[in-house]
C-alpha positions as CSV (number, residue, x, y, z in Angstrom):
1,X,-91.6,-55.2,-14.7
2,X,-94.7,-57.8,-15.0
3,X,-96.5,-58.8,-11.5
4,X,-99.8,-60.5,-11.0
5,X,-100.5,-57.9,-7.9
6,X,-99.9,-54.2,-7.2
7,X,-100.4,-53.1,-3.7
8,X,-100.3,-49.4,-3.2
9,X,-99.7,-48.8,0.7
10,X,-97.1,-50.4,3.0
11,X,-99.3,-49.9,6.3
12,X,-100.9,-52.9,7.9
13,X,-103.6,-53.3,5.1
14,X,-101.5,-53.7,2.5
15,X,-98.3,-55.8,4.0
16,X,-101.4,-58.2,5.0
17,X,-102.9,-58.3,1.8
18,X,-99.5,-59.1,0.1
19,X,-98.3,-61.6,3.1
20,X,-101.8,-63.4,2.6
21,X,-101.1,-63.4,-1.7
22,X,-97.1,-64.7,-0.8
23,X,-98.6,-67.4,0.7
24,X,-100.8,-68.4,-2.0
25,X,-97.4,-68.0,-4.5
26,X,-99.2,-65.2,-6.2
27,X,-97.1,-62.3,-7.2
28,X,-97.1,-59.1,-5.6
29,X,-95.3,-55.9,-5.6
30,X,-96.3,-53.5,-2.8
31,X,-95.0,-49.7,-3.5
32,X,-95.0,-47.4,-0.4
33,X,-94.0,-43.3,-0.7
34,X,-93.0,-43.2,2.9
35,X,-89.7,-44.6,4.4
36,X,-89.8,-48.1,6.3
37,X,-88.9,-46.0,9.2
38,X,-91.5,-43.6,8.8
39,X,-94.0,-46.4,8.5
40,X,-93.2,-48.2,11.6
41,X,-92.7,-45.2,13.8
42,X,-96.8,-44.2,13.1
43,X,-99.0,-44.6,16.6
44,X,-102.5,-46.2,16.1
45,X,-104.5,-48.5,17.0
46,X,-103.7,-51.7,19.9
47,X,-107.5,-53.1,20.0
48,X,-107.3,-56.9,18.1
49,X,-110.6,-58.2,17.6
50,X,-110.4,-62.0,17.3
51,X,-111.0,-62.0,13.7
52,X,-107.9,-60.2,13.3
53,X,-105.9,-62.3,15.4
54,X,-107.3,-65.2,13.2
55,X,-105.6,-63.5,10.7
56,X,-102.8,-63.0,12.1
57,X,-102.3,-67.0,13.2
58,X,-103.7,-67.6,9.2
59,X,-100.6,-65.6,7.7
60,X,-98.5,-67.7,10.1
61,X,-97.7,-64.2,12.1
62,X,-99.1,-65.4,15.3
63,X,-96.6,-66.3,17.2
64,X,-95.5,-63.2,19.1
65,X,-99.0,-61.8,19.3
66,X,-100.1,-65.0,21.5
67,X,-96.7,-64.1,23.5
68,X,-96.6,-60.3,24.2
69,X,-100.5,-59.7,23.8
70,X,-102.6,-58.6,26.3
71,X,-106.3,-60.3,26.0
72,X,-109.0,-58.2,27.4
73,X,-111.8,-60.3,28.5
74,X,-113.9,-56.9,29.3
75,X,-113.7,-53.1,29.4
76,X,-115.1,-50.6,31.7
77,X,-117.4,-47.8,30.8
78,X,-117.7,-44.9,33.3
79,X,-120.5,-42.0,33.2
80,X,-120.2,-39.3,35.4
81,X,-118.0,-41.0,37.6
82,X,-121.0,-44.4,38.0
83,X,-118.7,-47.4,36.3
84,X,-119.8,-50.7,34.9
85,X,-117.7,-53.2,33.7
86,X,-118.7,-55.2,30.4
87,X,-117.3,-59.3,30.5
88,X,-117.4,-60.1,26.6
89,X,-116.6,-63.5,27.8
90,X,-120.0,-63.9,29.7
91,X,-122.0,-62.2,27.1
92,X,-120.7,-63.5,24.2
93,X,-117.8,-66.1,24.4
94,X,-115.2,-64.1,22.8
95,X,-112.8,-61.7,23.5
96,X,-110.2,-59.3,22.1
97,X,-106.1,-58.5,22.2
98,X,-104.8,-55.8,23.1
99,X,-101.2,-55.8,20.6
100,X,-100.2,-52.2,19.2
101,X,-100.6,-51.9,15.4
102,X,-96.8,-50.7,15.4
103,X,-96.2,-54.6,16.3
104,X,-98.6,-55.7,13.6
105,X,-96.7,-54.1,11.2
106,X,-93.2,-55.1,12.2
107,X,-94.2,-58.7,12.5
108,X,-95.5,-58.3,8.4
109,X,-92.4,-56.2,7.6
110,X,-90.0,-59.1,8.9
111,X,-92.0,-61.6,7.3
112,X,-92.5,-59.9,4.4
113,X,-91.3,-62.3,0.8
114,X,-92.1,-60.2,-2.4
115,X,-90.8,-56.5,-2.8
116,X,-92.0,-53.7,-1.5
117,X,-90.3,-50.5,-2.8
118,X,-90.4,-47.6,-0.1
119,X,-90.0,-44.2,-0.6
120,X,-91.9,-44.6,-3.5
121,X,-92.5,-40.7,-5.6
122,X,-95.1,-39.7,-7.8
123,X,-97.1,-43.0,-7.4
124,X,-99.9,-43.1,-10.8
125,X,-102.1,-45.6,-11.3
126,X,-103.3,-46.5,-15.0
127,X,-106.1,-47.8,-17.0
128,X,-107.0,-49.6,-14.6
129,X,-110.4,-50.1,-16.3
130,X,-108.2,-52.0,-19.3
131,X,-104.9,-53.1,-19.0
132,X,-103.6,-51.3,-15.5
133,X,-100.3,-50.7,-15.0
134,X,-98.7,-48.5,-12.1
135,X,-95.6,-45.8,-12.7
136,X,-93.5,-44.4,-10.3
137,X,-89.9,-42.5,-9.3
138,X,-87.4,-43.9,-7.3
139,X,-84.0,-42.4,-6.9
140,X,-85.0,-39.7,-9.9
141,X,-85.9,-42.7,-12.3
142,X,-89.5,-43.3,-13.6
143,X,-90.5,-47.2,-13.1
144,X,-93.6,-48.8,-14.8
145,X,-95.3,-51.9,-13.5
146,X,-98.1,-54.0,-15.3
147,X,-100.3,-55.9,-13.5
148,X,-103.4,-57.6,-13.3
149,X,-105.3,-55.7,-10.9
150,X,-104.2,-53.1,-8.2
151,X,-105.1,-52.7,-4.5
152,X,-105.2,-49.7,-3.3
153,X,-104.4,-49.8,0.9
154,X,-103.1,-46.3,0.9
155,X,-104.9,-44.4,3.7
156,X,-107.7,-41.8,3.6
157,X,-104.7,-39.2,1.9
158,X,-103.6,-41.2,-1.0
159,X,-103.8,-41.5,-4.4
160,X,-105.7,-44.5,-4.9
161,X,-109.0,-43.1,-4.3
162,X,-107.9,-40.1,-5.7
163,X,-107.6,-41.5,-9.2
164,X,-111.0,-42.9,-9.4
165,X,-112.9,-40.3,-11.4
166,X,-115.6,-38.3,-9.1
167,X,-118.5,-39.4,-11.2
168,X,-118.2,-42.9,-10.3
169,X,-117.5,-42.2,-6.4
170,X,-120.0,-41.7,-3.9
171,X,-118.9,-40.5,-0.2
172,X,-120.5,-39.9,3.0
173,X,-118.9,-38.0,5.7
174,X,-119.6,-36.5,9.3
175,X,-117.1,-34.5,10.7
176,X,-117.6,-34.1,14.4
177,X,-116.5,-31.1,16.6
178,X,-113.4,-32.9,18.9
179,X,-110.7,-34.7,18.5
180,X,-108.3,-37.2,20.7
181,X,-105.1,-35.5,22.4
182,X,-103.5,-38.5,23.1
183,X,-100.4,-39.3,25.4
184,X,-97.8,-42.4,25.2
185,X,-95.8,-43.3,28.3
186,X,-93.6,-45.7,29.4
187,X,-95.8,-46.2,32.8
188,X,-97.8,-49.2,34.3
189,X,-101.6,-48.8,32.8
190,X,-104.1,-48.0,35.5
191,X,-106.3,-51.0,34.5
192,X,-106.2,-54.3,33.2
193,X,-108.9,-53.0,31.2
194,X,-109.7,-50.5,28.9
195,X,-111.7,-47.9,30.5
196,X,-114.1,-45.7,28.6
197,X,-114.9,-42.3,30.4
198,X,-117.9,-39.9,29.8
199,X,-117.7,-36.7,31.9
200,X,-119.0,-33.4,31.7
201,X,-115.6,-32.3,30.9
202,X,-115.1,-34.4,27.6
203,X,-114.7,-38.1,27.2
204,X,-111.5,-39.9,28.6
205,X,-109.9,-43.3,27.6
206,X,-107.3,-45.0,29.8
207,X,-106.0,-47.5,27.1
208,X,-102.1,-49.4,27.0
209,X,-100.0,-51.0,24.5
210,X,-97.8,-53.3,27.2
211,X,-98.0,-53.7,30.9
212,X,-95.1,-50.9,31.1
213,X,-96.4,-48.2,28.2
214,X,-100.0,-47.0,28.6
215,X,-101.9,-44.4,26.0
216,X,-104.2,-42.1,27.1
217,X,-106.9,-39.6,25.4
218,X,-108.8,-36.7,26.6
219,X,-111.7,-35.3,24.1
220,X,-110.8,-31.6,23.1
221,X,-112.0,-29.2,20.8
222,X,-111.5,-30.0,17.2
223,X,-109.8,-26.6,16.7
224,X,-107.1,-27.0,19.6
225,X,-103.4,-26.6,19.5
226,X,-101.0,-29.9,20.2
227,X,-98.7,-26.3,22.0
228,X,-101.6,-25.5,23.8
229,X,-101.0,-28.8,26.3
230,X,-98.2,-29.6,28.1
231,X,-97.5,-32.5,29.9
232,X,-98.6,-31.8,33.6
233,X,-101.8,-30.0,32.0
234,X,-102.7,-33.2,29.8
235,X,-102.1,-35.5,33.0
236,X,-104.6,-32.8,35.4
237,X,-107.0,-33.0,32.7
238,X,-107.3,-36.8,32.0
239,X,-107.4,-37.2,36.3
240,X,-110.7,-34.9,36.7
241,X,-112.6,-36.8,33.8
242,X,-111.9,-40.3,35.7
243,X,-113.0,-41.8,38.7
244,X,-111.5,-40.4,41.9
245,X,-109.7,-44.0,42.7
246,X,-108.6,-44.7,39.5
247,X,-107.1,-40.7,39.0
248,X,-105.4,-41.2,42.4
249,X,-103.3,-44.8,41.0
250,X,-102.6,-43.0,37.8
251,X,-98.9,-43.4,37.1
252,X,-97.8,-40.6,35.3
253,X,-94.6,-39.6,33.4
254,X,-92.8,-37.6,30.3
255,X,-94.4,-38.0,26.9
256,X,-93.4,-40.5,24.5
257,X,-95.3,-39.1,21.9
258,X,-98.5,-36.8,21.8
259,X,-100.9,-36.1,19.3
260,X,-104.3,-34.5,18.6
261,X,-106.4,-37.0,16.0
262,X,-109.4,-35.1,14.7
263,X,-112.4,-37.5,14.9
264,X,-114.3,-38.4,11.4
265,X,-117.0,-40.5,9.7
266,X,-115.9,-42.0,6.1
267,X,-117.2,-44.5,3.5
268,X,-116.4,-44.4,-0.1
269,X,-118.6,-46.7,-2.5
270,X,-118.0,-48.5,-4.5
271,X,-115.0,-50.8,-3.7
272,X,-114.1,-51.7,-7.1
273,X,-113.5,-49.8,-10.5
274,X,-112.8,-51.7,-13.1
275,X,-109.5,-53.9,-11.9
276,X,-108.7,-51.5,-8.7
277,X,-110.2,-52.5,-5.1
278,X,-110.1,-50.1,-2.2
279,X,-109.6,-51.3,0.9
280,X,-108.4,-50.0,4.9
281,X,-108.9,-46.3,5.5
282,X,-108.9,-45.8,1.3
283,X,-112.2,-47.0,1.8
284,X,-113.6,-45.9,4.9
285,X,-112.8,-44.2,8.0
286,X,-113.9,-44.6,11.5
287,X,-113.6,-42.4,15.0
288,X,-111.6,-44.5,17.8
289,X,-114.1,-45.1,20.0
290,X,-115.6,-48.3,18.7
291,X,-111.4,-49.6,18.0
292,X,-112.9,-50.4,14.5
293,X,-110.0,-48.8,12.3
294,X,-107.4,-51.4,12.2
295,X,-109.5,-54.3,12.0
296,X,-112.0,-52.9,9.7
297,X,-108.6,-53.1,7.2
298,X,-107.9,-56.4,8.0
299,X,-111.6,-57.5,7.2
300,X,-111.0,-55.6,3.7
301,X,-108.0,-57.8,2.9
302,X,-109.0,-61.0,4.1
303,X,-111.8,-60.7,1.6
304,X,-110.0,-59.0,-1.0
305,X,-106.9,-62.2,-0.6
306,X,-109.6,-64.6,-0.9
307,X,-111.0,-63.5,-4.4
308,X,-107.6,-63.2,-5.6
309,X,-106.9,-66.6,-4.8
310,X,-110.0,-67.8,-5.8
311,X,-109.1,-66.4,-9.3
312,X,-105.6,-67.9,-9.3
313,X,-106.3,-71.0,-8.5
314,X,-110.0,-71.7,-9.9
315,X,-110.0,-68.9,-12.8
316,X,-114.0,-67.7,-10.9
317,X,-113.6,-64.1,-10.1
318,X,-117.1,-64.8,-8.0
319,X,-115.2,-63.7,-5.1
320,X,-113.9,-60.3,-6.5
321,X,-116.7,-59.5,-8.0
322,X,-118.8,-60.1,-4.5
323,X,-115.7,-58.1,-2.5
324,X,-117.5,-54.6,-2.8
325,X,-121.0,-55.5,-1.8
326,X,-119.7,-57.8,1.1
327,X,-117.0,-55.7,2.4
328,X,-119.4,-52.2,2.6
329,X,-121.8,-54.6,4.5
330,X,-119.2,-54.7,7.5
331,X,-118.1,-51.6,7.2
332,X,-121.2,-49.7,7.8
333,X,-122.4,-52.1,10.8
334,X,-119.0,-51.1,12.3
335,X,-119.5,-47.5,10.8
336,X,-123.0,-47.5,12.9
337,X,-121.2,-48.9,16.2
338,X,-118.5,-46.2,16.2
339,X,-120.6,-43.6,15.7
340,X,-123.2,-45.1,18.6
341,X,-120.1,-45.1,20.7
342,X,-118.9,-42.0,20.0
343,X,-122.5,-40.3,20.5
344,X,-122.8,-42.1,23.8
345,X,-119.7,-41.0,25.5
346,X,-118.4,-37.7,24.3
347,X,-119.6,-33.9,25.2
348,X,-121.2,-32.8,22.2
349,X,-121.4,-28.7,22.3
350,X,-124.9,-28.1,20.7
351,X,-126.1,-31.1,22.8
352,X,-127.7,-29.3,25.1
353,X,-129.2,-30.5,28.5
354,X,-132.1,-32.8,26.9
355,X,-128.4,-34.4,25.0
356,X,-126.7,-34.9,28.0
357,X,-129.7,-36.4,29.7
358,X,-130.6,-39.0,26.6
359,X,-126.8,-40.0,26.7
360,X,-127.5,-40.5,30.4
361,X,-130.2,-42.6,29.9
362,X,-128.5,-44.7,27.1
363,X,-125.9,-45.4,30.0
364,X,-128.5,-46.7,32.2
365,X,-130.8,-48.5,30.0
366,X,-126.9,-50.3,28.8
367,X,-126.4,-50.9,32.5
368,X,-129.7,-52.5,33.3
369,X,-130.2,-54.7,30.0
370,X,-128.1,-57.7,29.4
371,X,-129.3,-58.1,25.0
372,X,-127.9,-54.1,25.3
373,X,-124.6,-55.5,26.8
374,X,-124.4,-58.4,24.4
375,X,-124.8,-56.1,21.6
376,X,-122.2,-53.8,22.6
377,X,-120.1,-56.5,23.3
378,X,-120.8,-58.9,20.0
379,X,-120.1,-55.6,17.9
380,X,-116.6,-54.4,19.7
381,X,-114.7,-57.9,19.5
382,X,-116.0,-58.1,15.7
383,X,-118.9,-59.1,13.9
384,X,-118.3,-62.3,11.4
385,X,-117.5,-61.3,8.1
C-alpha cells in the first residue's frame, strides 16, 4: 500500500498526530503492536496543561474534556507537614485540567478516520534516509507500506529510535534511586487540588482522575517489589507522609490498579533522520513530578502536524526542517522543571543533612517570593511553544 504518513505508535502521540493530519486530508496509516484494548487499559498521566487542551478543542476533541474535566486553578505543596497553596490563576492567568490520559486516548480512538492496524508484529522501518517504507506481520502475513516520511510516537521501548543507527544518536540520561508506587481507587479525592508532599519519609502526591476515583503515590526505593505492598500498608504509608487533617479525610478503598513507575531523565537528539521524526516519550522522557510527560507529546505533534501540512499544502518543508531544533527547545525547559521538581520534593539517599536542609530552604525561599511562584507556576501549566 501507498500513504503520505506512517505513524508508528497508537498511544496518545501518535492518534493526535494522525487526527491532526485527517483533518488536513493528508493520508496516514498508524500501525500499533499492541491490542486496542491493551492500549486503552494503560494508567498515566491526568495533568492537561492548557496548550494541550488547545489541542484537544483544535482536533475538534473538546467536547467531553470541557464536560467531565476537572480545572485546577492551583495545587498545594506541603514540606514537612508546613503547606502552601500555589493559585496559577493569580500568578499567571492560566490554569490546567485535570482529564486522565486513558480519556484522551478514547476520545482520539472514537474519532479516529484513517487506519490504524493494531496488533501490529515485527514492525521495520526502511530507508528512511531515501525512499522509506515500513514492513510488518499481521495475522502471519508480511505487509509493506511506502510512504513519505514516518513518525515515530512509539514510547521510550520501541523500535523507532531503535532503528536510528547509534552514530547519529546522542542521549542523555539520569536515572534516579526511587520510583512512584501508585494506587487507583474508586474514592472521593481528598482535595480539590493536587497536593505535592515532601516528608522525611519520601515524597507523597494526592492526585485524582474524577471526583469519585483518586490516584495516589508514595516515593519508594527504586529496587522495591509491587508484592512487597499491600493495600492497608500502601494507604498507612501515604497517611504519615501527609498532613495530619488531610490523612485523617483520606477515603480509602480496594485497589483498582497498582504499580511501581521507576523515575528517569531522557532526551534523545536529534529529532529527525533523514524522513523519520521522533516524537512523545521516543524522544524524551520525563519523572512525574513536573506532569510534563503527556503534554510534552502533544507539544511534539502539534509541531510535527504543522510542518506536514505546511509541506502538503505549500510544498516549504521550513517547518520540518525547524521541528528538531524547536521541539528540543521545550523539551529541555520542561526537562529542567521536572528535574527541579523532583530534586525539591523527594528524599534523596546520599542527600545527606546539608540536602535536606538546601531543599528546605528552596521551600521557603518558594514560599516567600512571588517571581519564584510565578515561575513555578508559568512552567507547570506549559510554557508557549
Amino acid at each position: 500500500m501507498r500513504t503520505k504518513v506512517v505513524i508508528v505508535g497508537a498511544g496518545p502521540a501518535g492518534l493526535m498526530l494522525g487526527r491532526l493530519l485527517d483533518l488536513a486530508g493528508i493520508d496516514n496509516l498508524i500501525l500499533e503492536r499492541k491490542s486496542a484494548e491493551y492500549v486503552l487499559g494503560r494508567i498515566r498521566a491526568g495533568v492537561l496543561e492548557q496548550g494541550s487542551v488547545d489541542l484537544m478543542d483544535r482536533a475538534l476533541l473538546g467536547e467531553r474534556l470541557h464536560k467531565e474535566g476537572l480545572v485546577h486553578d492551583g495545587t498545594v505543596l506541603s514540606f514537612d507537614g508546613d503547606s502552601h497553596r500555589l493559585d496559577f490563576t493569580a500568578l499567571v492567568g492560566r490554569h490546567v485540567t485535570v482529564y486522565g490520559q486513558t480519556e484522551v486516548t478514547r476520545d482520539l480512538m472514537a474519532a479516529r478516520q484513517g487506519q490504524t492496524i493494531y496488533e501490529a508484529e515485527d514492525v521495520a522501518l526502511h530507508d528512511f534516509d531515501g525512499k522509506p517504507y515500513v514492513t510488518w506481520r499481521k495475522d502471519g502475513i508480511t505487509q509493506r507500506a511506502d510512504c513519505d516520511y514516518i513518525a515515530g510516537c512509539d514510547g521510550y521501548h520501541g523500535v523507532s529510535r531503535a532503528s536510528v543507527p547509534a552514530a547519529a544518536l546522542t542521549t542523555f540520561e539520569r536515572l534516579y534511586p526511587f520510583g512512584w508506587l501508585g494506587v487507583l481507587v474508586d474514592k472521593p479525592p481528598v482535595s480539590d487540588e493536587l497536593i505535592y508532599a515532601h516528608h522525611a519519609r519520601g515524597f507523597a502526591l494526592c492526585s485524582q482522575r474524577s471526583p469519585t476515583r483518586s490516584r495516589y503515590y508514595v516515593q519508594v526505593d527504586a529496587a522495591e517489589k509491587l508484592e512487597n505492598w499491600s493495600d492497608d500498608q500502601f494507604w498507612d504509608e501515604l497517611r504519615r507522609r501527609l498532613d495530619p487533617a488531610i490523612a485523617e479525610s483520606l477515603q480509602t478503598g480496594p485497589a483498582l490498579e497498582k504499580s511501581i513507575a521507576p523515575l528517569r531523565s531522557f532526551v534523545a537528539e536529534p529529532l529527525r533522520f533523514g524522513r523519520l521524526f521522533l516524537a512523545g516519550d521516543a524522544a524524551h522522557i520525563v519523572p512525574p513530578t513536573g506532569a510534563k510527560g503527556l503534554n510534552l507529546a502533544m507539544s511534539d505533534v502539534a509541531m510535527l502536524a504543522d510542518g506536514l501540512i505546511e509541506f502538503y499544502s505549500e510544498g516549504s518543508p521550513a517547518g520540518l526542517d525547524a521541528y528538531s531544533t524547536r521541539a528540543l527547545a521545550r523539551i529541555w525547559k520542561a526537562e529542567r522543571f521536572s528535574w527541579w521538581m523532583t530534586s525539591l520534593l523527594h528524599v534523596f539517599p546520599d542527600a545527606g543533612a546539608f540536602g535536606r536542609r538546601i531543599q528546605r530552604a528552596e521551600f521557603d525561599y518558594l514560599v516567600g517570593s512571588r517571581a519564584a511562584q510565578q515561575s513555578l507556576a508559568e512552567n507547570y501549566t506549559g510554557l508557549p511553544q
